[in-house]
N, C-alpha and C positions, 0 to 999 in steps of 0.2 A: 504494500500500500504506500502509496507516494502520499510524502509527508509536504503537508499545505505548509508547516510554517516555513518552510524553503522558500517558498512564492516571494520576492517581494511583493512590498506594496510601493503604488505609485510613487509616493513619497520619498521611500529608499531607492528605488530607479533609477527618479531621477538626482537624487544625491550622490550617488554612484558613477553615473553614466555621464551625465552632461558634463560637469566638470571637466573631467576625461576625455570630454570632445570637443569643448569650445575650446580652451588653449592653445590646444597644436592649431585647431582650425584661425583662431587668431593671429598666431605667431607666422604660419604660411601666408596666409592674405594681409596681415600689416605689411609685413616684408616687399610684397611689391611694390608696395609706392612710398614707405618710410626713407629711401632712401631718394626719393627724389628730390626734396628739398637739402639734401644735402650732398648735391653734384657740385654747386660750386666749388663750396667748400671740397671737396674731391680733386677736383681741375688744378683750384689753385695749389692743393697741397700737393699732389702727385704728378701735374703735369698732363699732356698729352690733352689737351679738350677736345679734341676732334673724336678721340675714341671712349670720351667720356659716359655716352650713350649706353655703351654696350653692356655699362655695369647693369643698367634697367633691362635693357635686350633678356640678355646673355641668361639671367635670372626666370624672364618670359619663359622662353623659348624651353630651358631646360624640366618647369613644369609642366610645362603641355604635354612635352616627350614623357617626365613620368609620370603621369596620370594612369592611362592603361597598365603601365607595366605591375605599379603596387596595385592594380586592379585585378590581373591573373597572380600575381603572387599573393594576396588575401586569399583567393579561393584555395590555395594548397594549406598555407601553413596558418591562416587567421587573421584577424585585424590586429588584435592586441600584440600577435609576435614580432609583423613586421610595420607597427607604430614603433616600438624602441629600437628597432634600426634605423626607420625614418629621421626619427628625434635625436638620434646618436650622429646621424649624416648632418643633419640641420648645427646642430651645437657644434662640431669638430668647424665646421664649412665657414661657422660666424665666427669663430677663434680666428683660421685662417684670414678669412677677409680684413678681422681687423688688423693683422699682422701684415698687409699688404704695404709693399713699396712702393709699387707701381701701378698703372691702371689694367695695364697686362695680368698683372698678378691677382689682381684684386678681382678683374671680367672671370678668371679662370675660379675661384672662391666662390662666384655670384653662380657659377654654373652649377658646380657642384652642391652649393647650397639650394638651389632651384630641385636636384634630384632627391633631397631630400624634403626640401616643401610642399613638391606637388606630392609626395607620398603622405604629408598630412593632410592635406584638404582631401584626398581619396579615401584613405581613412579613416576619417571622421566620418564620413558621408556613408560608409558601409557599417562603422559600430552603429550605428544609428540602427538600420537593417537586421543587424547580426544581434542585438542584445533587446530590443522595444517592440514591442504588441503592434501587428499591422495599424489596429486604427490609432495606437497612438504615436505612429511614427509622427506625422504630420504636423503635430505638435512641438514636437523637438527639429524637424525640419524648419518650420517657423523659428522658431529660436537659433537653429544657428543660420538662417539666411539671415537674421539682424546681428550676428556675430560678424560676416565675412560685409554686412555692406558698410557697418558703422568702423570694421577695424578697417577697410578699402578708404573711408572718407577723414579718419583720423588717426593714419599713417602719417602725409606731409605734417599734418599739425604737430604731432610727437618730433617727428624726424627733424622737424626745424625748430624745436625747444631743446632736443639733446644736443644738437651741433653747436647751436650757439652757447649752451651751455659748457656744455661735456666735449665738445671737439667730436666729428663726424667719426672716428675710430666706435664712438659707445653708440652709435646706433648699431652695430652688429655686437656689441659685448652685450648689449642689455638683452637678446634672447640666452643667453648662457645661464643664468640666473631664472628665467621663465621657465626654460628649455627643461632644466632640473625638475622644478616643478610640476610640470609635465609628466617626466617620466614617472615621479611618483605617485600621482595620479591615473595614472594607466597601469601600474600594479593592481591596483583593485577591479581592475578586468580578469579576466577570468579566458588565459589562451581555447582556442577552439579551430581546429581545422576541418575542413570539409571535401576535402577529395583526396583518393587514394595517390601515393607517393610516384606512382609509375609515371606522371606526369614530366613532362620534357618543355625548356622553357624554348620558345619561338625566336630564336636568337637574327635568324635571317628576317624576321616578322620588324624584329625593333631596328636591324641596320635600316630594311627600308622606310619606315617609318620615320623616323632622322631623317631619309631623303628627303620626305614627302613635306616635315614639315617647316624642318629648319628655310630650306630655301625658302619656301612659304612664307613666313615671319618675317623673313628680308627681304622678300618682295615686295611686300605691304608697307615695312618701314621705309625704305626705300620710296616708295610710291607717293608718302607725305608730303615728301619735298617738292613735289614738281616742276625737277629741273630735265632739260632735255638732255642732257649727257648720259642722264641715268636711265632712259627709257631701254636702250642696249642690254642695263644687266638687270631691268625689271624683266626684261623678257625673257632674257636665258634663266636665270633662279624660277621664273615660272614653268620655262619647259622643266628643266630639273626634277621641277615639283611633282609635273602631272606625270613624266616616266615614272619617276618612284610610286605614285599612287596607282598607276598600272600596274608595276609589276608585286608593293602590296597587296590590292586585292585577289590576285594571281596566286599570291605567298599562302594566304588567309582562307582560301578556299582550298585547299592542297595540305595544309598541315592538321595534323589531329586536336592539338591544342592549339589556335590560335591565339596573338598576340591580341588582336581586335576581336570583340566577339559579332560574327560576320552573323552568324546563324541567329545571335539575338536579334540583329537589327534587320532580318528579314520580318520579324513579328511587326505589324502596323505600329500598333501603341509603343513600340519601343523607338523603332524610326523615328516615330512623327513628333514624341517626345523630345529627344533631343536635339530637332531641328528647334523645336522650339525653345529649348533651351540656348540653343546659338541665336537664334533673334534677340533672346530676354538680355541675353549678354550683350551682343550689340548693340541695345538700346541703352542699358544702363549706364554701362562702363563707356558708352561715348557723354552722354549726358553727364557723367561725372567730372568727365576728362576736358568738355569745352564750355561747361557754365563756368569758371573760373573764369577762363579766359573771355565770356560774354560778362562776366561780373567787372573786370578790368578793364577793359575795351570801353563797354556800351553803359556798366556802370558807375562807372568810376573809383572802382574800392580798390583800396588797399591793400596788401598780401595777407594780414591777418584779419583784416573782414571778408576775404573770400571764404574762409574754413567756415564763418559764423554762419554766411546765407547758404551753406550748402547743410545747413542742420536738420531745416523743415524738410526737403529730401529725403535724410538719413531718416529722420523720425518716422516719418509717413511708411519709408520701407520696410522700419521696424512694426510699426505696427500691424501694419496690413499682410505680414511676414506671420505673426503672432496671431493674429484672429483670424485669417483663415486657416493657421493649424487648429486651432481650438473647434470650430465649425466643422470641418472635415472627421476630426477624431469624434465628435460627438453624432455628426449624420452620415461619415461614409461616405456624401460625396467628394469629388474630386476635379474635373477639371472644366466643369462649368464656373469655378470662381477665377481662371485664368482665362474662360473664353468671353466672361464678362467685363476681368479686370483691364484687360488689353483693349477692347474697345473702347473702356473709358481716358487708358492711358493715352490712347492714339488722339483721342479726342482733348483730351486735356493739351497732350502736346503740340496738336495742330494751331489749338487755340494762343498757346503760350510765344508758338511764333509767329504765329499773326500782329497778336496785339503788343509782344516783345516792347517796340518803342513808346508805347504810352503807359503800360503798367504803374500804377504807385507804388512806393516801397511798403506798402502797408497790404496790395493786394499781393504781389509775388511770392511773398509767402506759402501764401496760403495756394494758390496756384500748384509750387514746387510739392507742396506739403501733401497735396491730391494726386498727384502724377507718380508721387511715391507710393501713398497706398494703394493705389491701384495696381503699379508692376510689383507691392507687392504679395500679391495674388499667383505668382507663379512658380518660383523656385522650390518650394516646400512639396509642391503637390508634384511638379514632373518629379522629382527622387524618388517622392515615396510612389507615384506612378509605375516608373520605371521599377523599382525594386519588387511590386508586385508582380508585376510580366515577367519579370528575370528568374523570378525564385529562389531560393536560398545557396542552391548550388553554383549560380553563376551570378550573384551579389557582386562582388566586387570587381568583375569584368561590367556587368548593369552601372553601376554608379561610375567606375572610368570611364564610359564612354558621353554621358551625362557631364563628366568635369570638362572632360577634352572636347565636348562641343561648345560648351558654356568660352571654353580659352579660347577657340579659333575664329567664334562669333564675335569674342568682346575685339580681338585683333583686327581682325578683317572688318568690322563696322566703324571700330575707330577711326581705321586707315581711309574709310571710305568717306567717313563724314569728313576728315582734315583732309581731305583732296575735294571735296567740293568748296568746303570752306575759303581754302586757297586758292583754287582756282578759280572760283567765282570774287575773289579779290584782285589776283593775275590780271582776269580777262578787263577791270573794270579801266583803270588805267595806272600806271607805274608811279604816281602820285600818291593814289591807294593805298597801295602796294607799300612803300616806302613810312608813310606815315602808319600803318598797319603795325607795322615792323619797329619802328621806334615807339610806338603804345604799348606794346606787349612788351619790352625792354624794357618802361617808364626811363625811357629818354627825351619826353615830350610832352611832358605833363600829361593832361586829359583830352581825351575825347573833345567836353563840352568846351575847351579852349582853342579850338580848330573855327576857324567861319568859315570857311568854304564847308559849303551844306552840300554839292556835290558826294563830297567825300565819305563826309558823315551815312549820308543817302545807301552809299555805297558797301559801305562796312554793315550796315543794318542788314542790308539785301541779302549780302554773305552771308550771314547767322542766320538769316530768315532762311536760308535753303538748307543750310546746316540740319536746325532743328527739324524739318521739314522732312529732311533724310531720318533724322532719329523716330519720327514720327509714323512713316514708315516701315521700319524694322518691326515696330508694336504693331501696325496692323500686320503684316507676315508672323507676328507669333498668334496674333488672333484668328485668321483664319486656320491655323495649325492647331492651336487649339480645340477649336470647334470639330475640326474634322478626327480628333484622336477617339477612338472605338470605347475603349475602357473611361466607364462616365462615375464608378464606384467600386470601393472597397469591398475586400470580399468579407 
């Protein structure tokens, strides 16, 4: 007779568990953009600014690539076994970095660190799976999508309070001390594996995969700039790209255990899932990445008033992250609150670039604050979506492919939005263009101190199409939505 008092209860659960999962999942997603207020300081300490970049790159690039991989390595040996390798990669990686001399040295740190943070954000996203009651995933889903967008949105703010404090070395020593943390918090998991050992890892599966994406990544980045010298090696790093993704899915089809799980995403609801989860990232993480720069530009704030007006954002995402888990766990449905929230979002954002130039600082708020709760209606429900179609044997192949869609969308929308952006600046006239370029520098005081209304005109237009594209991205997750087969919990 199975003894109930084993059971926990809710309350022990989530004492146990969440803990355990928001950390690492913080520690992975601050990391990405913590250091971006601290490139300066980078350049000028170490030299080389032109490959300054690559520290943010380099970091990208190296999550995406593990994503999947800690996704077939959960299914063999567990989440909880290969979280303290993760963590142990992540902690050695941030010693590294801070020990760096040069920016070479430092890009090569951010890599390696990269292979261990995309194995936490993968990992979290499968303990969730591996240890919570189907309907009450959804709820912890909700709680940690307001863990990854509130540490995404106050990363620069830390990052640029350690550097000017602490010197840019202690933004990578200060996970060392977390990281610890961490680990002893994942003690209290309980290891678990789920597929027999005969398993053989897909090694030809990940060289092409590195083909497929890397080139990929610097394509896109690449493609920001809009200079015509570079159209040459946007083209080749694309061909590159689409060889390797041929001869991937060639790999993928052919091997017993695949690297990608090819056979999940023949399932409707798992495909159409994580297209929609590279919408939801494309829209987000472009919106995160160029209201700053529409808050400097067009509103004239300061670098520590941009983090403030990106708060009703954050909140709104936190919320509506949070109350549709609670709604879901308690009714079982599922993805009617993203095929409603995305309509609203499209609609909110059409509207926001519309009326962009006349907003008061007292409506935009509340605006940003809506556009949040509405996107966020989606992230908590595609995981625990997907993990329901996947099933317990191939969880953490389900939830990698789920991360690694969410990565390629937020890249490829970003890249897409600052190429209209720009070019719809380019095309206006090199007047624009120029004055553009000294705003965002604050080499030129503001905006409002320009008279030529031309110009002004001009720069508005730009953002107006920008937003316009982000706006878009949410109705492509709406219609993707709508159309996903699985509408409830079983």
């Amino acid at each position: 007779m199975r003894d109930a008092s084993a059971e926990p209860t809710p309350a022990q659960l989530f004492r146990t568990v969440f803990p355990s999962i928001m950390l690492p999942m913080f520690l992975a997603v601050v990391d990405q953009t913590i250091v971006a207020t601290a490139l300066p300081s980078i350049a000028a300490s170490l030299g080389n600014v032109g490959r300054v970049s690559w520290v943010v790159v380099g970091y990208l690039v190296a999550t995406t690539v593990a994503a999947p991989v800690y996704g077939q390595l959960r299914d063999v040996y567990g989440s909880a076994r290969m979280m303290f390798i993760a963590l142990a990669i992540f902690i050695a990686t941030s010693l590294f970095c801070a020990a760096a001399t040069s920016v070479e040295m430092l890009t090569v740190g951010r890599i390696l660190q990269g292979l261990g943070g995309g194995g936490l954000m993968t990992l979290s996203q499968a303990l969730i799976g591996e240890t919570i009651p189907p309907r009450e995933r959804a709820r912890y889903q909700g709680y940690l999508a307001s863990v990854m967008v509130t540490s995404s949105t106050f990363g620069p703010v830390v990052g640029g309070y350690l550097t000017h404090h602490l010197g840019w070395r202690s933004v990578f020593l200060i996970n060392v001390p977390l990281g610890a943390i961490a680990v002893l918090l994942t003690l209290r998991l309980r290891p678990r594996a789920v597929r027999d050992q005969t398993w053989q890892f897909d090694t030809y599966g990940l060289l092409l995969f590195i083909g497929f994406i890397v080139p990929l990544l610097l394509a896109l980045d690449q493609a920001q700039r809009m200079q015509a010298n570079l159209v040459l090696a946007i083209v080749a790093l694309t061909a590159v790209s689409l060889i390797a993704l041929i001869g991937l899915i060639r790999q993928q089809r052919r091997v017993r255990h695949p690297l990608l799980p090819i056979t999940l995403l023949r399932n409707p609801t798992v495909w159409r899932s994580d297209a929609l989860a590279a919408c939801h990232g494309a829209t987000l993480v472009s919106l995160i990445t160029f209201l700053p720069l529409y808050f400097r530009v067009l509103r004239d704030a300061t670098p520590a008033a941009m983090g403030l007006m990106l708060l009703p954002l954050v909140f709104g995402i936190g919320a509506g992250s949070m109350l549709t888990g609670r709604i879901v766990s308690r009714t079982g449905l599922t993805t009617i609150f993203p095929s409603i929230g995305l309509v609203l979002a499209c609609a909110t954002l059409v509207l926001f670039a519309v009326t962009a130039d006349h907003l008061s600082p007292s409506a935009l708020p509340w605006l940003l604050f809506f556009s949040g709760l509405f996107m966020g209606t989606v992230m908590g429900v595609v995981q625990v979506t997907v993990q329901n179609a996947a099933g317990a044997a191939s969880l953490g192949s389900a939830v990698g492919s789920v991360q690694l869609s969410r990565s390629v969308g937020a890249g490829a929308g970003t890249a897409l939005v600052g190429t209209v952006l720009f070019a719809s600046i380019s095309l206006a006239d090199p007047d624009t263009r120029r004055l553009f370029a000294e705003l965002v520098a604050d080499r030129q005081g503001t905006l409002a101190g320009i008279a030529d209304q031309v110009i002004r005109a001009n720069i508005a237009r730009a953002f107006r199409a920008a937003f316009l594209t982000i706006a878009a991205f949410a109705a492509c997750g709406a219609v993707l939505a709508w159309s996903i087969p699985a509408r409830r919990l079983g």
